[in-house]
N, C-alpha and C positions, 0 to 999 in steps of 0.2 A: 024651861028650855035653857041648854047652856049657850056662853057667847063662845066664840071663837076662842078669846084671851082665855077664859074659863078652860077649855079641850089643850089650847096649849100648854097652860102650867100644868094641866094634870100630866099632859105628855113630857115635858120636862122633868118633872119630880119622877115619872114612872124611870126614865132611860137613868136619874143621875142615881136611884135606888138601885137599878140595877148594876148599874156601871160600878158604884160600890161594892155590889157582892161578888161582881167580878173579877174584884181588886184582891177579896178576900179571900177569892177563891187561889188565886194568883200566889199571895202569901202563904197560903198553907200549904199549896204544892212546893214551893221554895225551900221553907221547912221542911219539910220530908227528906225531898235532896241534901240539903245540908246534913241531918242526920246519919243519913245514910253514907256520905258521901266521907265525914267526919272519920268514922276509925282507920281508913284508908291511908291519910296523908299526917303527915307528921306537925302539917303549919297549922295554925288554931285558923280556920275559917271562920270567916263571916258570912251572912247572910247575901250580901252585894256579891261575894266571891264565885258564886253560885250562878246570880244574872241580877242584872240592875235594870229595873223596870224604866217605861217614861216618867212614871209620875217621882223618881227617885234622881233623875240624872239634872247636874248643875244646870241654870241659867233659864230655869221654869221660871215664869211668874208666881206672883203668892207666896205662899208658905205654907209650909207639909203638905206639899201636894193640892193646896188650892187655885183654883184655878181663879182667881182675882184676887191682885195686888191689895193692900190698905186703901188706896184711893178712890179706887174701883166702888168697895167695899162701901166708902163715907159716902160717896156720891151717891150711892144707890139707895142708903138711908135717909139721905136728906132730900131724895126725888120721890120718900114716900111709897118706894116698891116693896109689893103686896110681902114677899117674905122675909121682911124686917117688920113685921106687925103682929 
């Protein structure tokens, strides 16, 4: 039988896997517009010029888009949580 803690990190890991393909799904629509959007204008676009997501806009926590800073990060290795093992 599974515990509880067990159902929840499965449910966690299911939503953050998701949430990723979402992300990616996200980015390649992006690209496309910019492509498309590119013969159009004379300014060299960038990918931001298009739309700038949350996981892209200043004053996030973490880094590239993670969502826990470094301390976050050390704490939770050194309290022995299940996925740093």
């Amino acid at each position: 039988m599974y515990s509880m803690t067990d159902l929840l990190e499965a449910y966690v890991s299911h939503r953050a896997i998701h949430a990723l393909e979402d992300r990616d799904a996200w980015e390649r629509a992006r690209m496309i517009a910019l492509y498309a959007a590119a013969p159009h204008t004379k300014k060299k676009l960038k990918a931001t010029d298009i739309v700038t997501f949350n996981w892209e806009k200043s004053g996030t926590k973490g880094t590239k888009g993670n969502k826990w800073t470094k301390e976050e990060i050390e704490r939770l290795k050194k309290e022995g949580h299940p996925i740093f093992k």
